[in-house]
LUMLUM-529241 format. One record per residue (C-alpha): residue number from 1; residue in one letter; chain; z, y, x. Coordinates in steps of 0.05 Angstrom, whole numbers, plus 5000, padded with zeros to 4 digits. Layout:
N
SITE:k:r:c:up:north:east
SITE:NUM:a:A:Z:Y:X
...
This chain:
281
SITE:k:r:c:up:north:east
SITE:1:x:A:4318:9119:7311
SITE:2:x:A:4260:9167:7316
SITE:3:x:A:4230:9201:7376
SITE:4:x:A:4265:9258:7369
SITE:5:x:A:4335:9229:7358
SITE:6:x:A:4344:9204:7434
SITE:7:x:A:4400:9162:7449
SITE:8:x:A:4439:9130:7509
SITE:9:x:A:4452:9057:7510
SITE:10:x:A:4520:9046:7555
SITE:11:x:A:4508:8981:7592
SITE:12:x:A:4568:8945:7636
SITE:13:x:A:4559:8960:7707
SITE:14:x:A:4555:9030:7699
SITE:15:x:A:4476:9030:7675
SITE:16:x:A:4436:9059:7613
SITE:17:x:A:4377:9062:7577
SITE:18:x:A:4353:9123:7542
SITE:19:x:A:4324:9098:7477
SITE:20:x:A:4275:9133:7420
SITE:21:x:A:4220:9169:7461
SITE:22:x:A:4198:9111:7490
SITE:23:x:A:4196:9043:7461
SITE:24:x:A:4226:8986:7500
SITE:25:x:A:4208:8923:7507
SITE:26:x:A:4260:8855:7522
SITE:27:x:A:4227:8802:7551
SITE:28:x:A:4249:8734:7529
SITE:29:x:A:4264:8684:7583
SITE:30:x:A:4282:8611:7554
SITE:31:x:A:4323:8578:7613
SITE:32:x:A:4312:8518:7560
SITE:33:x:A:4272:8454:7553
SITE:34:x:A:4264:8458:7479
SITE:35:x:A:4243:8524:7457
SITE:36:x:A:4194:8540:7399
SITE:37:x:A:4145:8583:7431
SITE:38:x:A:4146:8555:7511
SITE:39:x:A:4189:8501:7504
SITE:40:x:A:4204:8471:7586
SITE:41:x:A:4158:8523:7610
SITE:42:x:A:4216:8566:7654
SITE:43:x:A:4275:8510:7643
SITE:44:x:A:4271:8499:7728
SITE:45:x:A:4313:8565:7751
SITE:46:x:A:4252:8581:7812
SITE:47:x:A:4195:8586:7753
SITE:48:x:A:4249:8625:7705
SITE:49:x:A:4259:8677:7767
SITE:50:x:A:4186:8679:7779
SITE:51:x:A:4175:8701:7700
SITE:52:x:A:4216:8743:7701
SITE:53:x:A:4197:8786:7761
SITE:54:x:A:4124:8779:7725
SITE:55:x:A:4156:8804:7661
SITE:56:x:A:4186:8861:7707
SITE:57:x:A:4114:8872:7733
SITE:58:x:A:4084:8878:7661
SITE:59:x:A:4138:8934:7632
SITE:60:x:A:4186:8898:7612
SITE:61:x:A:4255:8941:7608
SITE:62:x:A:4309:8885:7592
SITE:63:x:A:4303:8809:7613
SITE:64:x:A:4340:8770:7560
SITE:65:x:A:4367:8700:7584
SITE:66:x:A:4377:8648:7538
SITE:67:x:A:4402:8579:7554
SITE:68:x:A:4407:8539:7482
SITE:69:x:A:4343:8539:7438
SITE:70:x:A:4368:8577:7374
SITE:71:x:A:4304:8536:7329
SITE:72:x:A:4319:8513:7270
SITE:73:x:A:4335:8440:7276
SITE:74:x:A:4353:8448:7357
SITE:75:x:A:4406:8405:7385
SITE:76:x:A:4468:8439:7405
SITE:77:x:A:4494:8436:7483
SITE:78:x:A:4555:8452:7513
SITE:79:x:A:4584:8518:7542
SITE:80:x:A:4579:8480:7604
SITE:81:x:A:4506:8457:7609
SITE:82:x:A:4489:8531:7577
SITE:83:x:A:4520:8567:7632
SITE:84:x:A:4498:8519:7687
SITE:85:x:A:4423:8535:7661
SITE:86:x:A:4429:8611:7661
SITE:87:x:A:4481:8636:7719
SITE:88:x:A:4437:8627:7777
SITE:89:x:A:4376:8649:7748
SITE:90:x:A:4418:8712:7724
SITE:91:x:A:4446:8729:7791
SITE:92:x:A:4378:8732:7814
SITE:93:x:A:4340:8764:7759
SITE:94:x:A:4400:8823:7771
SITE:95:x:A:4398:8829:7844
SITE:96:x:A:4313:8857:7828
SITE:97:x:A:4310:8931:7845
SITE:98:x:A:4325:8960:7780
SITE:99:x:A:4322:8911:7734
SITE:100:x:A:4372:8901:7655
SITE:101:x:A:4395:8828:7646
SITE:102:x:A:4418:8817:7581
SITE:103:x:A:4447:8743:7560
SITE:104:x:A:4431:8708:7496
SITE:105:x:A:4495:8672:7477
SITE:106:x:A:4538:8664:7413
SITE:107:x:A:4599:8643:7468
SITE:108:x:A:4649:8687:7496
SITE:109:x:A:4669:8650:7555
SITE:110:x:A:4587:8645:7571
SITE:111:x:A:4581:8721:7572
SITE:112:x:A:4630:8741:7616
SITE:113:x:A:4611:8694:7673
SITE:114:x:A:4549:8716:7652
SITE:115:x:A:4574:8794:7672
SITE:116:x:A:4613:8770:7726
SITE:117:x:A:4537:8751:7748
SITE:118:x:A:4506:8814:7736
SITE:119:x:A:4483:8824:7673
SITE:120:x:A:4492:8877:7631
SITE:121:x:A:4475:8859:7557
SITE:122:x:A:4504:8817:7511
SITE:123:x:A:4454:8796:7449
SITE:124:x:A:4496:8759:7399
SITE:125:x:A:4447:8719:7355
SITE:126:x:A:4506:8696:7304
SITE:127:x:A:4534:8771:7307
SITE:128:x:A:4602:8769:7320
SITE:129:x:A:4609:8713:7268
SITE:130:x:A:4610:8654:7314
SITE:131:x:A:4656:8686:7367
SITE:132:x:A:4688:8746:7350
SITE:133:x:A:4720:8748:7420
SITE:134:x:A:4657:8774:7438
SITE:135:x:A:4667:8846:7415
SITE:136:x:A:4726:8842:7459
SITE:137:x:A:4691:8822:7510
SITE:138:x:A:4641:8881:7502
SITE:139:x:A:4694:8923:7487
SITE:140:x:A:4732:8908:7563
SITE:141:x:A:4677:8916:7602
SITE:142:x:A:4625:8962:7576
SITE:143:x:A:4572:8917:7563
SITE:144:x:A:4517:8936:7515
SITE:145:x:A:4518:8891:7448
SITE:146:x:A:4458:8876:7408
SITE:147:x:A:4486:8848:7348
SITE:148:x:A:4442:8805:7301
SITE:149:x:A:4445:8786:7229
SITE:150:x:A:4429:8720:7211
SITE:151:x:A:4434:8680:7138
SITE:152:x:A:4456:8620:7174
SITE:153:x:A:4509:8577:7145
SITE:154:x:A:4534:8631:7084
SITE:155:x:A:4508:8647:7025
SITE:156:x:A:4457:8705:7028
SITE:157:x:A:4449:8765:6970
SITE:158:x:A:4378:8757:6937
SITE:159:x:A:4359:8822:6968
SITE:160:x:A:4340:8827:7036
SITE:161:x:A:4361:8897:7044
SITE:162:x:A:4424:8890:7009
SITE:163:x:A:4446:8826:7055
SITE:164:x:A:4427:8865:7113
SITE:165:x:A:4484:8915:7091
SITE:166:x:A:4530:8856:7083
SITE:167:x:A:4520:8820:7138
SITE:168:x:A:4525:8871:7196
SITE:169:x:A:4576:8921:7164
SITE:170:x:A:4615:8867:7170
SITE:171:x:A:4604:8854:7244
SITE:172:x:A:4600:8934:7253
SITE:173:x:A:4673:8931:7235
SITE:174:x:A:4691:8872:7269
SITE:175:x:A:4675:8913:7338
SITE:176:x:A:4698:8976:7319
SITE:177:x:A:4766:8946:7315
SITE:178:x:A:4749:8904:7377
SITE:179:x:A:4742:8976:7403
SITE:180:x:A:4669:8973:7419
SITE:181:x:A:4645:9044:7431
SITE:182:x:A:4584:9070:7386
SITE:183:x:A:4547:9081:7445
SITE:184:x:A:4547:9005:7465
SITE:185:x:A:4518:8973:7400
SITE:186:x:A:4443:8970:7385
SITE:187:x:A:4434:8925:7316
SITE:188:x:A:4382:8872:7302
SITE:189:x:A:4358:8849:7230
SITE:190:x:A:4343:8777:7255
SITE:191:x:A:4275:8763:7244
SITE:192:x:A:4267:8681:7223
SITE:193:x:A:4334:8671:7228
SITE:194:x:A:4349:8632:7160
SITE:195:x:A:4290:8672:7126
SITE:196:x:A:4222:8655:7098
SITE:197:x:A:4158:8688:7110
SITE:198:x:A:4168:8731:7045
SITE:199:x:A:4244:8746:7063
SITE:200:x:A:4210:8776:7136
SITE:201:x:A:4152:8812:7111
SITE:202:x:A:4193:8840:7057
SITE:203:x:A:4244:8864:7113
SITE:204:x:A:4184:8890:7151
SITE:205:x:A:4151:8931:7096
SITE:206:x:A:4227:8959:7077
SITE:207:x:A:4249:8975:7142
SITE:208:x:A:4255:9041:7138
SITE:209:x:A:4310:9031:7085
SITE:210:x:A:4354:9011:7138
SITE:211:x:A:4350:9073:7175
SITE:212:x:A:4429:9099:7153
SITE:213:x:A:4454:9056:7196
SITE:214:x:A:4461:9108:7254
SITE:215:x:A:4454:9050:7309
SITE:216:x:A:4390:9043:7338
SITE:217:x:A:4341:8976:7328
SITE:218:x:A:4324:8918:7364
SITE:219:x:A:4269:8874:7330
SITE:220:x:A:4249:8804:7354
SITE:221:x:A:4187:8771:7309
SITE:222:x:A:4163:8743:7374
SITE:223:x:A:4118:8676:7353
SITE:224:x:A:4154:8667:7300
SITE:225:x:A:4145:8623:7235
SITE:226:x:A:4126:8677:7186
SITE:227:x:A:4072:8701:7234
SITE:228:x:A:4040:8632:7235
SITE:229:x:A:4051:8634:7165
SITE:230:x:A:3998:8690:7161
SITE:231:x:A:3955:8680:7214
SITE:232:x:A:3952:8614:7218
SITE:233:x:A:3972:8609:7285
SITE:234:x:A:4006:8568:7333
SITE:235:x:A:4053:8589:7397
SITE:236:x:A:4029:8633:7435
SITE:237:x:A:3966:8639:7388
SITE:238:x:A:4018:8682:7351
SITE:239:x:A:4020:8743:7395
SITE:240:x:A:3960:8789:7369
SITE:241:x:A:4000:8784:7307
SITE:242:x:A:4067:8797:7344
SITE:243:x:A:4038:8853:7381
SITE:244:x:A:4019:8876:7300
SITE:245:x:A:4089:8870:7278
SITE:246:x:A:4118:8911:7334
SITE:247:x:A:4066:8968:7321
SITE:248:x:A:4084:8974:7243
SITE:249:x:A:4156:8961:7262
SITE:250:x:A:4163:9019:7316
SITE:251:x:A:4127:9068:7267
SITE:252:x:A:4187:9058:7219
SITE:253:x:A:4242:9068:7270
SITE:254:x:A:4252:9003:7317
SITE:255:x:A:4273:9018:7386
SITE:256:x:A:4269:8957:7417
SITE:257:x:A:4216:8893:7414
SITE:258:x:A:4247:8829:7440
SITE:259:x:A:4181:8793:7460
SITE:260:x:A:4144:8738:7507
SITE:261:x:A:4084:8767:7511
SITE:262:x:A:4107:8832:7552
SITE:263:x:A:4038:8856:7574
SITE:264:x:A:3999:8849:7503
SITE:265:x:A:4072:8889:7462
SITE:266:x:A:4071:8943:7518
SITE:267:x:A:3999:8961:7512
SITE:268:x:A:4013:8961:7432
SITE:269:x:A:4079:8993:7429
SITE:270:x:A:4040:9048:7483
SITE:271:x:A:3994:9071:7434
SITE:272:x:A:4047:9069:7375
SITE:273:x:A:4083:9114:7423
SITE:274:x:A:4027:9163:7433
SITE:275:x:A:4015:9163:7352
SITE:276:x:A:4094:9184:7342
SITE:277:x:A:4090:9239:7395
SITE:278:x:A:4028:9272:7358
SITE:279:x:A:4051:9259:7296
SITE:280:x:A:4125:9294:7322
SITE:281:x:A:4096:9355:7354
């Protein structure tokens, strides 16, 4: 995805997002009381909404809603206490003038009471390999799809690049046959998501290797491990490097940046922008 290869994004409930001129930025809302980076911080459904609205307020394009911490090591919780964290604050992040709600589920039955409640994303973290209802899902009702590869629980290739290929082919076929349109999927390499720090910095500095895949890219190194790893940093300590990681990543094609720090990634991501333009004519 390049500046000058604009694309659509079909979302359910008849909205888009024009992606490749301008970067966008997801912010990450954890409706959780055990996330890595703000763990409890929005997990009462009044301070979620308020963060969200902020989020809104600090260019944020897409809202994503997550109800079960996906850390490694988290305890697992039921559909039920999932959807009874993230429904109401979804119906009111999606009644804000203008805003994109996307939910952060690996369950079927989550995301469509999820767009029964307005949103119009789904963001798969186990891409389609968990639930590959899912794609049907998508596939009924419009809803954009990011899907994400992740190493967990397989066996990975000893190249990064090479897994990549692997991995989301795979769930690249499993919607096509779902009959998810083209238009709906945007693909994400899964940043920390069964991968060390030299696993993500070698996905980082080969990025651009990925760039046949004709779908465009979400990234999300948001706080994460391998950051720390470098900067040693903790939490939210982490963002000056995030806000790094974003910059390096949109210059090689990303079209999306799945972030908590919306404020810091869109003044980053606005200069990136500004480069590519020059740089594009």
């Amino acid at each position: 995805m390049t500046i000058e290869s604009t694309k659509s994004w079909t979302l359910a409930h008849g909205r888009s997002l024009e992606l490749g001129a301008r970067s966008l930025i997801m912010g990450v809302l954890n409706v959780t009381p055990d996330s890595f980076s703000d763990g409890g911080r929005y997990a009462a459904a009044d301070r979620a909404i308020a963060h969200a609205a902020q989020m809104i307020g600090e260019g944020a394009d897409i809202i994503d809603i997550g109800g079960e911490s996906t850390r490694p090591g988290a305890e697992p919780i039921t559909a039920q206490e999932e959807q009874k964290r993230i429904l109401p604050v979804i119906e009111k992040v999606a009644d804000m003038p203008g805003s994109i709600v996307s939910v952060d589920t690996y369950r079927a039955e989550t995301a469509r009471l999820a767009l029964d409640a307005g949103a119009h994303i789904v963001n798969d973290v186990w891409g389609l390999a968990r639930d590959r209802t899912i794609a049907d899902l998508a596939a009924a009702t419009g809803a954009g799809l990011a899907i994400m590869h992740t190493g967990r629980e397989r066996d990975k290739l000893p190249d990064v690049i090479e897994d990549q290929r692997l991995f989301l082919q795979n769930a690249l076929q499993t919607a096509s046959q779902a009959g998810v349109k083209g238009e709906q999927i945007v693909i994400d390499p899964g940043f920390g998501f069964a991968k060390d720090a030299n696993e993500n910095l070698t996905l980082i500095a080969r990025f651009r290797e990925l760039g046949d895949f004709g779908f465009p890219w979400m990234v999300g190194t948001s706080r994460k491990r391998f950051i720390g790893a470098v900067t040693g940093r903790d939490g939210d300590e982490r963002d000056i490097g995030t806000a790094a990681t974003s910059v390096v990543l949109r210059m090689k094609g990303a079209a999306i940046f799945r972030v908590h720090n919306v404020a810091m990634n869109r003044a980053a991501l606005d200069m990136a922008d500004a480069v590519l333009q020059h740089q594009n004519g």
